[in-house]
C-alpha positions as CSV (number, residue, x, y, z in Angstrom):
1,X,34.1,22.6,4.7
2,X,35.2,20.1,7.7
3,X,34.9,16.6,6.9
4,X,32.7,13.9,8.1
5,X,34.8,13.0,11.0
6,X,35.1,16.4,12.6
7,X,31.5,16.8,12.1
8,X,30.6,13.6,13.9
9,X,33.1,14.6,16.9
10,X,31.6,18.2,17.4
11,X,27.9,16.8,17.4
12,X,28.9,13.7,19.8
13,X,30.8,16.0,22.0
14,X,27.6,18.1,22.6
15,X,25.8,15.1,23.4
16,X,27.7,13.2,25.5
17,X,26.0,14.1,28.7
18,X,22.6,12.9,27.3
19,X,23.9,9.6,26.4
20,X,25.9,9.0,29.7
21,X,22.8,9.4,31.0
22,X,21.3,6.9,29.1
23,X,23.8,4.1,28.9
24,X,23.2,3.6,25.0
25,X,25.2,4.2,22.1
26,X,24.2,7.4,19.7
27,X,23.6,4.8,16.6
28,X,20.9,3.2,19.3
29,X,19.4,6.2,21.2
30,X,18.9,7.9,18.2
31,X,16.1,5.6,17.1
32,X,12.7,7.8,15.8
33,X,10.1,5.8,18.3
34,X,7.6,7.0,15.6
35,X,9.3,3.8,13.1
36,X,8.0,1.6,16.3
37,X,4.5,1.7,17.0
38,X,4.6,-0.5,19.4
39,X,7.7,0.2,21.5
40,X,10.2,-1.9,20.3
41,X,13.7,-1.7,20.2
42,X,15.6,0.2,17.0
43,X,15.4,-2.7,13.8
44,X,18.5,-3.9,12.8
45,X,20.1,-1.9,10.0
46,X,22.6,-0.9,8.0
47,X,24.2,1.1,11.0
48,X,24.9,-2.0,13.6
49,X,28.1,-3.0,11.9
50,X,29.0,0.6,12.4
51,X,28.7,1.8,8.2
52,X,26.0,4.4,7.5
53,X,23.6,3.0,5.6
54,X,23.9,1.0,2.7
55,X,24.6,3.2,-0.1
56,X,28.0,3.1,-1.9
57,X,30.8,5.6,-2.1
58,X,29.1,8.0,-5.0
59,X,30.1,11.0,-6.4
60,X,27.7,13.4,-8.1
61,X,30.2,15.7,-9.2
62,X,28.6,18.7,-7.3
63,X,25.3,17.6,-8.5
64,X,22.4,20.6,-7.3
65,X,19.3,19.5,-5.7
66,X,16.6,21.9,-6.0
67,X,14.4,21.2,-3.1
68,X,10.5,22.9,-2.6
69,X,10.1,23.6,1.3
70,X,7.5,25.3,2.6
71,X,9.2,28.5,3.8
72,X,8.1,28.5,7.4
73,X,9.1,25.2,8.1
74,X,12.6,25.0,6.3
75,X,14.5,24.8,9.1
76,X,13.7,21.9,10.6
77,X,15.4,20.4,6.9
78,X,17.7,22.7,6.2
79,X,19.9,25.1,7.6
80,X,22.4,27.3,5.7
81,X,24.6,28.2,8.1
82,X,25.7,27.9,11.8
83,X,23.3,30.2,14.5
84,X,24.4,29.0,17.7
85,X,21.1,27.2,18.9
86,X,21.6,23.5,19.0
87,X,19.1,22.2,17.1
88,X,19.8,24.4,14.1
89,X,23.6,23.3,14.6
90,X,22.7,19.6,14.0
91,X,20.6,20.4,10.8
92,X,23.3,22.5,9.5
93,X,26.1,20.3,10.2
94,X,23.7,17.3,8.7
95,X,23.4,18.9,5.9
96,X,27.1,20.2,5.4
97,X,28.1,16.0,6.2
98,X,25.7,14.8,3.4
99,X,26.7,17.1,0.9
100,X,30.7,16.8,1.6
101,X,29.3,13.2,1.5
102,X,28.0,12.7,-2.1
103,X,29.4,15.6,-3.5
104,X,26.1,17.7,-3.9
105,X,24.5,21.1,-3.3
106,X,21.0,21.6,-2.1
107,X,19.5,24.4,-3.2
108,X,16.1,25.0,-1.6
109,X,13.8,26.9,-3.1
110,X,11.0,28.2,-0.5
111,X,7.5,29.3,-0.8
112,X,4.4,30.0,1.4
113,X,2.8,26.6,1.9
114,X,1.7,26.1,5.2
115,X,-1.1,28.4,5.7
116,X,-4.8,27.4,4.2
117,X,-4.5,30.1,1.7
118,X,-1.2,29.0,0.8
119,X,-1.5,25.4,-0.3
120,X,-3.1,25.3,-3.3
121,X,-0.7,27.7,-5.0
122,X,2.1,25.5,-3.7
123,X,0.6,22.2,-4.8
124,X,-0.4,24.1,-8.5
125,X,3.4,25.0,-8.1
126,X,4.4,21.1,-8.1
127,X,1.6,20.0,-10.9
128,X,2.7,23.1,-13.2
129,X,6.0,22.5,-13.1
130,X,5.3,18.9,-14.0
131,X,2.8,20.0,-16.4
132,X,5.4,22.2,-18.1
133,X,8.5,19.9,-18.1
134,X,10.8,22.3,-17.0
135,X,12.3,20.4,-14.1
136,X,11.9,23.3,-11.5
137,X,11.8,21.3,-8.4
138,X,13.6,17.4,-7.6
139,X,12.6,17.1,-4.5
140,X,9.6,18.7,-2.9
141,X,8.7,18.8,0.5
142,X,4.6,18.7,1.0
143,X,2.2,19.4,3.7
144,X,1.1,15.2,4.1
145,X,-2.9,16.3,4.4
146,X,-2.3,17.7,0.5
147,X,-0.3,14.6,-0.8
148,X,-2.8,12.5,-1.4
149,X,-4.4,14.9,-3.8
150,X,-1.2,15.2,-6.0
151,X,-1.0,11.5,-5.6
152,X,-4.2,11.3,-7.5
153,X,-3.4,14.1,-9.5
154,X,-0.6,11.8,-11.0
155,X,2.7,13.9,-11.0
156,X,4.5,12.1,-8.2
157,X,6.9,9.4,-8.7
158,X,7.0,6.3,-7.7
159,X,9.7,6.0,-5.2
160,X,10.0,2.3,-5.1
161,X,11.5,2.8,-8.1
162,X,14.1,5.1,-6.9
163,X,17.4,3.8,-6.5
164,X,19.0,4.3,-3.2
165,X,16.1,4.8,-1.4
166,X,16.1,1.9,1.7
167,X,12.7,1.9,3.4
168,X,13.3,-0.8,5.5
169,X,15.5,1.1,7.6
170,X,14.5,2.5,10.7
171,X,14.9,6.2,9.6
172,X,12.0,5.8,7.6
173,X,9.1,5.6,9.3
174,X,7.9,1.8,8.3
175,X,4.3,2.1,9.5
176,X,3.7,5.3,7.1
177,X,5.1,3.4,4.2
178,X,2.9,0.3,4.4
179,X,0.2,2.0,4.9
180,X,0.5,4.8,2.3
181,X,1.8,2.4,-0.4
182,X,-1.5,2.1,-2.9
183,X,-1.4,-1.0,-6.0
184,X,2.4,-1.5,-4.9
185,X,3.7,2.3,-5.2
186,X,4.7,4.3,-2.8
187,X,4.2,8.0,-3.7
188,X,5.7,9.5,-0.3
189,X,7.7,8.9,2.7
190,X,8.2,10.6,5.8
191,X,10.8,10.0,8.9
192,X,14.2,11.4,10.0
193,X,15.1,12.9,6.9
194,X,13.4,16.1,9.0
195,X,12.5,16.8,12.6
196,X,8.6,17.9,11.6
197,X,7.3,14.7,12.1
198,X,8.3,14.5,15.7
199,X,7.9,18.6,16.0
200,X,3.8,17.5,15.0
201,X,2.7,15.2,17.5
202,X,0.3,15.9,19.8
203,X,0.2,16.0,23.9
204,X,-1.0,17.7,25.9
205,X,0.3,20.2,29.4
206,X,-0.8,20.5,33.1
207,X,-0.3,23.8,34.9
208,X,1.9,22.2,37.8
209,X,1.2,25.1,40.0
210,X,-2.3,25.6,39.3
211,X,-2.2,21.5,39.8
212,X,-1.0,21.9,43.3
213,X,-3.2,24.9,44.4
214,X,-5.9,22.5,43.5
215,X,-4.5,19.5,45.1
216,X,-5.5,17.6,41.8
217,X,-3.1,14.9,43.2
218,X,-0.2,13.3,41.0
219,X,-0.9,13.4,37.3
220,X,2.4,11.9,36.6
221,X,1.6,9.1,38.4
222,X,-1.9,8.4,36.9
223,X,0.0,8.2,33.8
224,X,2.3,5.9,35.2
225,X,-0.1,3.7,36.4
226,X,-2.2,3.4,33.2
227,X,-5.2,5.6,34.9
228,X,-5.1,9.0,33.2
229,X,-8.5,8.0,31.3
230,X,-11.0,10.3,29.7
231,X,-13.2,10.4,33.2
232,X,-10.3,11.2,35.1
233,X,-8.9,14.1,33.2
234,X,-12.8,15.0,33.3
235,X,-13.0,14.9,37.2
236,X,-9.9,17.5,37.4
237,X,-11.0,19.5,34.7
238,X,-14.4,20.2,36.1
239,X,-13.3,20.9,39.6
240,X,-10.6,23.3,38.2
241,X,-13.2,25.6,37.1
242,X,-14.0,28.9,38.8
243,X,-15.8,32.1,38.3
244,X,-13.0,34.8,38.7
245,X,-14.7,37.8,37.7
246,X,-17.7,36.5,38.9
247,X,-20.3,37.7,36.1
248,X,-22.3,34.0,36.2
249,X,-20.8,33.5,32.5
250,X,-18.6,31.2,31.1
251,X,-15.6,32.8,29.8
252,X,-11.7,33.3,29.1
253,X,-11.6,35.7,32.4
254,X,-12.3,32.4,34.6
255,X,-10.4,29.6,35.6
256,X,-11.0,26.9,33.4
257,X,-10.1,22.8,33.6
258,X,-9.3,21.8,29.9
259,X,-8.9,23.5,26.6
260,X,-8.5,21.9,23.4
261,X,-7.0,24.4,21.7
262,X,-7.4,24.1,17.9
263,X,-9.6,22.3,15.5
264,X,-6.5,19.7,14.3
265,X,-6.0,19.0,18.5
266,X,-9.3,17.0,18.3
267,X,-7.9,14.5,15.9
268,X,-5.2,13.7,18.8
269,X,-7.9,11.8,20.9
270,X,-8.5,9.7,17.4
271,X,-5.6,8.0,18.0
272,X,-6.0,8.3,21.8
273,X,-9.6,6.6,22.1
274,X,-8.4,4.3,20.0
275,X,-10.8,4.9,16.8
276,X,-11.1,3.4,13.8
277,X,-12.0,5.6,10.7
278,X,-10.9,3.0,7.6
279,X,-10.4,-0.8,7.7
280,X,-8.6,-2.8,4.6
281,X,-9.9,-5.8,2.6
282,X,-8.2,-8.7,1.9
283,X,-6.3,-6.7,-1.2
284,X,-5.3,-3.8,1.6
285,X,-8.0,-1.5,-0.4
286,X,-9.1,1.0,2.7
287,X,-12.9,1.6,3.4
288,X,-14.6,3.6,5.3
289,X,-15.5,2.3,8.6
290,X,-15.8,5.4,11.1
291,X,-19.3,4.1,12.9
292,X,-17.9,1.1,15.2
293,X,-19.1,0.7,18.3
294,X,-16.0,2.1,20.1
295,X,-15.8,4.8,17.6
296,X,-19.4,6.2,18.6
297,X,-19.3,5.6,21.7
298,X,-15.6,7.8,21.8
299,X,-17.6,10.3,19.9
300,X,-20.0,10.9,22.1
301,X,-18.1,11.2,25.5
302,X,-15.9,13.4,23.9
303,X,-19.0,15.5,22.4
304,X,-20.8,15.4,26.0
305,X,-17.1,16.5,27.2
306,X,-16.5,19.5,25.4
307,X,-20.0,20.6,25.4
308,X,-21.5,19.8,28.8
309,X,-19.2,20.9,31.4
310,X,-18.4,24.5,32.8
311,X,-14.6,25.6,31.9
312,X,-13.7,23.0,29.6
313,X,-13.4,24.3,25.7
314,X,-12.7,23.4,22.1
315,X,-12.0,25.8,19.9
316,X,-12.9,24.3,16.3
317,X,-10.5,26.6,14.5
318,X,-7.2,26.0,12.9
319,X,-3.9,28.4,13.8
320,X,-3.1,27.9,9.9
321,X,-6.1,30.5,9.1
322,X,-5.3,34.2,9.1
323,X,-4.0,35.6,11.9
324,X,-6.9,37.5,12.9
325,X,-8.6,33.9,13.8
326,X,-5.3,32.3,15.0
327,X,-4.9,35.0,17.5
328,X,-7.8,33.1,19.3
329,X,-5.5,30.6,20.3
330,X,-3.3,32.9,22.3
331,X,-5.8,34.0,24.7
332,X,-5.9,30.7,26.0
333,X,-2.7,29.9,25.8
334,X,-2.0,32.6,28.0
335,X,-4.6,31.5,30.6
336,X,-2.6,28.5,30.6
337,X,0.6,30.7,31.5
338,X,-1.1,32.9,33.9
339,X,-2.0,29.7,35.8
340,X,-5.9,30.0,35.1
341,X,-6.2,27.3,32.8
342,X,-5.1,23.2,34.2
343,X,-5.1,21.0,30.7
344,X,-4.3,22.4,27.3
345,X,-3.8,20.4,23.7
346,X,-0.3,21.0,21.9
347,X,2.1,20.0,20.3
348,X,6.1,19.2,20.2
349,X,7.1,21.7,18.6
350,X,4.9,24.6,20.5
351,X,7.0,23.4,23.4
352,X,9.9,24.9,22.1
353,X,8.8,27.9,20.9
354,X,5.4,29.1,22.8
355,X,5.5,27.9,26.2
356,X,9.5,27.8,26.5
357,X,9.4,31.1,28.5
358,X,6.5,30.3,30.8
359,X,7.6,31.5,34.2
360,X,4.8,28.8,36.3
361,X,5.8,25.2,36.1
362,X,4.0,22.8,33.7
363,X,4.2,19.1,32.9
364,X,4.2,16.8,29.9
365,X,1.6,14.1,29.7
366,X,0.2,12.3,26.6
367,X,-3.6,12.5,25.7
368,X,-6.0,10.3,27.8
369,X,-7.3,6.6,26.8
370,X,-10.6,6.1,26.6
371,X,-10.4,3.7,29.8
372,X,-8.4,1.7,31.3
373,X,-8.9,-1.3,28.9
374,X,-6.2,0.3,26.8
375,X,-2.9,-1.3,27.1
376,X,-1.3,1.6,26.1
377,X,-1.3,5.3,25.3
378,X,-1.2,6.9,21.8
379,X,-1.4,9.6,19.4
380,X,-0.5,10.8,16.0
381,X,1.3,14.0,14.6
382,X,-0.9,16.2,12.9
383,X,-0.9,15.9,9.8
384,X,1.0,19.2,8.7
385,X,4.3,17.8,9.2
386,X,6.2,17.6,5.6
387,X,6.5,14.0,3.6
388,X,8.7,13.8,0.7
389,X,7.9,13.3,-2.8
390,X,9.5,13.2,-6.2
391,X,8.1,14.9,-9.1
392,X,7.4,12.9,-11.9
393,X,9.7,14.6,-14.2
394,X,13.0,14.4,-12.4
395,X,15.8,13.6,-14.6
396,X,18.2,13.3,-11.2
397,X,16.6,10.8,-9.5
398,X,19.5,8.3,-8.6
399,X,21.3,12.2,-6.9
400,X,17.9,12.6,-5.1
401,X,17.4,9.1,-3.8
402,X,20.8,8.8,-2.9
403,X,20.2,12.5,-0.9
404,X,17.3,11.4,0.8
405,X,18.4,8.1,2.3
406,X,21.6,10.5,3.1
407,X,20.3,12.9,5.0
408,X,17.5,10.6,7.0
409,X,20.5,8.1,8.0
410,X,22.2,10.9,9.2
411,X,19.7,12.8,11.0
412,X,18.8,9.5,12.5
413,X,21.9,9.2,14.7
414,X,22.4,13.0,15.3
415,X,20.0,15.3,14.4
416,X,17.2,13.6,15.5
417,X,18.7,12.7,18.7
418,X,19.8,16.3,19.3
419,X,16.2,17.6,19.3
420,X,14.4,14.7,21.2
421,X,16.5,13.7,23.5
422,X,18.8,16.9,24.0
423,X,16.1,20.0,23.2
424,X,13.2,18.3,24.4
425,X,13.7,15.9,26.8
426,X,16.5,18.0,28.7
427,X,16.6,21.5,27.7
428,X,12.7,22.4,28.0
429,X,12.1,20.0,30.2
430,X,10.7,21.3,33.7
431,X,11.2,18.0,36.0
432,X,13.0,14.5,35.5
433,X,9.9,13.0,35.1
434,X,9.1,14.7,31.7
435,X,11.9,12.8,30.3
436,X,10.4,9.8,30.8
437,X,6.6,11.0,29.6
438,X,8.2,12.2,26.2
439,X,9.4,8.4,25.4
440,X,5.6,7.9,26.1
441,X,4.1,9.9,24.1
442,X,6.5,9.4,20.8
443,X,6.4,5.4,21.6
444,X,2.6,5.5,21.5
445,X,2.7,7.7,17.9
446,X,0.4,5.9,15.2
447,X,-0.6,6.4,12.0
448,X,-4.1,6.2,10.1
449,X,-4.9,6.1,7.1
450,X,-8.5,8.3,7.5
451,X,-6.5,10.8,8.9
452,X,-3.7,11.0,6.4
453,X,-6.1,10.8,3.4
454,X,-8.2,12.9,4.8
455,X,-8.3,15.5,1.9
456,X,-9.5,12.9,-0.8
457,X,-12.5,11.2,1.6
458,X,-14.5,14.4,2.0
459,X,-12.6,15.5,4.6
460,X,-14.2,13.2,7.4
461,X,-12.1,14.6,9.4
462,X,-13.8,17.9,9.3
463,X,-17.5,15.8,10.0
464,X,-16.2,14.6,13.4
465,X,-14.9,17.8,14.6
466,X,-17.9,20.1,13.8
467,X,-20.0,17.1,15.2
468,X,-18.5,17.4,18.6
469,X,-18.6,21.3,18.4
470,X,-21.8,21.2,17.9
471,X,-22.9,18.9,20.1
472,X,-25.2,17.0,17.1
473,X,-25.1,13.1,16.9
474,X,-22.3,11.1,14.8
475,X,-24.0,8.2,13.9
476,X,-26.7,10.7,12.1
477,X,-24.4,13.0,10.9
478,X,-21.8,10.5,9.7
479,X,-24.6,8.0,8.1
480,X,-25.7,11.5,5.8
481,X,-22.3,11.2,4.5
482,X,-21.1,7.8,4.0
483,X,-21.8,7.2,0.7
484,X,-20.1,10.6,-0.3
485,X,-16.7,9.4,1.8
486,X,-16.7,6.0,0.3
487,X,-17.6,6.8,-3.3
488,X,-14.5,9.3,-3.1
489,X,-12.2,6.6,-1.6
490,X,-12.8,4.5,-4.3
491,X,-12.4,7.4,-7.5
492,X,-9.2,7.5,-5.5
493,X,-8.3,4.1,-6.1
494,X,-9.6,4.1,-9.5
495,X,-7.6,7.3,-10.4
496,X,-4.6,6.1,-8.6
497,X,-5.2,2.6,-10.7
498,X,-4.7,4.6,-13.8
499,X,-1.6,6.1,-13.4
500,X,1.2,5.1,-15.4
């Protein structure tokens, strides 16, 4: 196995043309723009006198960390040996480097997780093993919209109590902490220890080519100028529209302005619009609050959107159900690569993987404000995208913490790096100016509690998207189910209140 220094050479080699480019070190570049909501510079740390982190010089004796991973998703955490691509290089030698480090093994143990049929065995996975004592799992790697319910649940640890564990370094993502830490515990964290919480956030494309047949004018440059609004993108998406085959119907053989293409893309212009779903008293106990004026007001332009204009279309469906349904999403993705479709909802990750090998040109832009009032744009990653949590029973917990703040200090200078500025931001980047609308986007990431909790307030979350699919009226809908939402936020609180 090389040692640290060779491993730091080899990944610094293969990104020295990024950083020339940028003029920063890699300790600075490498900063996760999602611990900085609002755009700041990297928080001093650990790193600025040029050490790692703070941890110690330990030595597990070849300690074995059996991690829980969902099995789709592993690789953006763990890779077990060299393949070439670059990405998968910097987990692998991350992982190699942190091992070497504190003499350890992980041993990841991988199971179907991600899909909607597949969570609740893996959470009953965690809770049994719990249940039963037997240690199966030290670290497990969860699905965040399904932690709150093993929160309540009670078989998560606190990790405030872990040693090791730094979380006010800038590899952990500082907002998410804060927010998610309930009666002083913190049951989950979330940042560069993997890449899914970038992968996860959502933007959003313009065909370039279908842009310029339409002479739709610079989108870039609305961006730049804090003018890509909601009635803007509206006035571009409506005049993209077209009846190709010419049967007087609406449908995927036309040319259409904007789809958002999955049920989880709508929660994108939460963020966006600038929405409020919870507020926090004076003790930071959340309660529902998803009726301000903004909010409604958000609700229903986005509702008279998507339901009142000719070749713009939300699909309210999620590409986690069978495949049967999440082949939907493929038709119009390929409009969008055939050049018959202007504005589509994605994500990161989907940049990589389904749209790499788009022959038409396409840009990068970040989802609209709600007007121009808006100092700035934003968005959140959707909330699939794996936090960390320690079972309650783990008798290893100093090896674990010790691993965790490892691995995310590491990733933060180099494997983080590697995919955002490196994958992303050069490799499937079509233009120069995509470069600069990534930092954007990732600056403006935000996190919300509504959204994140989701699972254990009735799924709210749920309300507002059928709402706008079906065209009905929020503050009617939404006032049918308050007292549900906030009678289960607070059994939350109570439960959580009770745990030892």
């Amino acid at each position: 196995m090389r040692n640290r220094l060779a491993i730091l050479i080899t990944l610094m080699i293969g990104l020295n043309s990024a950083l020339a480019a940028c003029g920063d070190s890699a300790s600075d570049n490498a900063v996760d723009s999602a611990n900085d909501t609002d755009g700041n510079t990297a928080q001093t740390s650990a790193s600025d006198d040029g050490s790692l982190d703070n941890l110690p010089e330990l030595d597990f004796e070849g300690e074995v960390i059996n991690v829980l991973y969902r099995d789709d998703v592993v690789n953006s955490f763990y890779v077990d040996e060299s393949t070439g691509d670059i990405v998968d290089d910097a987990v692998y030698e991350a992982n190699r480097a942190v091992e070497e480090r504190l003499n350890i093994d992980f041993n990841l143990i991988t199971k179907p997780g991600s899909s909607e049929a597949d969570r609740v065995t893996y959470m009953g996975a965690i809770t049994n093993s719990v249940m039963a004592g037997d240690n199966a799992y030290d670290l497990t790697a969860i699905l965040t919209y399904n932690i709150p319910t093993l929160i309540q649940s009670g078989v998560l640890l606190n990790l405030l109590d872990v040693q090791y564990l730094d979380f006010d370094q800038p590899w952990w993502v500082g907002d998410l902490t804060e927010m998610a830490t309930i009666n002083g515990k913190l049951y989950f964290a979330s940042g560069d220890v993997s890449l899914e919480l970038t992968q996860k956030i959502f933007c959003m494309l313009f065909n370039k080519d279908l842009a310029e047949t339409l002479n739709s004018g610079d989108i870039y440059q609305l961006v730049l100028d804090g003018k890509w609004t909601l009635d803007n993108m509206k006035t571009l998406a409506t005049a993209a529209y077209a009846d190709l085959n010419g049967n007087t119907a609406v449908d995927p053989e036309d040319r259409y302005g904007l789809v958002v293409n999955d049920l989880n893309s709508l929660c994108g212009f939460i963020a966006s619009f600038g929405m409020e779903i919870t507020t926090p008293d004076d003790n930071g106990v959340q309660h529902i609050n998803f009726a301000t004026e903004r909010t409604v007001d958000a609700i229903q332009a986005l509702t008279d959107l998507l339901n009142d204009n000719d070749g713009i279309f939300y699909q309210n469906m999620s590409d986690a159900l069978p495949e049967t349904v999440a082949a939907n999403h493929d038709v119009y993705r390929a409009m969008f690569k055939n050049n018959n479709l202007l504005f589509i909802t994605t994500e990161f990750n989907q940049i990589a993987t389904i749209f790499r090998d788009m022959q038409s040109e396409y840009g990068v832009i970040p989802y609209p404000k709600f007007d121009e009032s808006q100092t700035e744009y934003n968005t959140v990653a959707r909330n699939t995208y794996s936090s960390f949590a320690i079972p309650k029973t783990c008798t290893k917990t100093d090896a674990v913490g010790a691993a965790l703040e490892a691995l995310a200090s590491e990733n933060y200078r180099t494997t983080s790096h590697v995919y955002f500025e490196t994958a992303l931001k050069v490799k499937y980047s079509r233009d120069d100016v995509t470069s600069q609308m990534y930092d954007i986007i990732k600056d403006g990431m935000k996190f919300n509690f509504g959204y994140t909790f989701n699972g254990i307030i009735n799924n709210v979350i749920n309300l507002y998207c059928n709402v706008v699919a079906g065209d009905q009226v929020w503050t009617t809908e939404y006032a049918a189910q308050e007292s549900a939402i906030e009678t289960s936020l607070a059994k939350f609180y109570e439960d959580v209140g009770e745990i030892e």
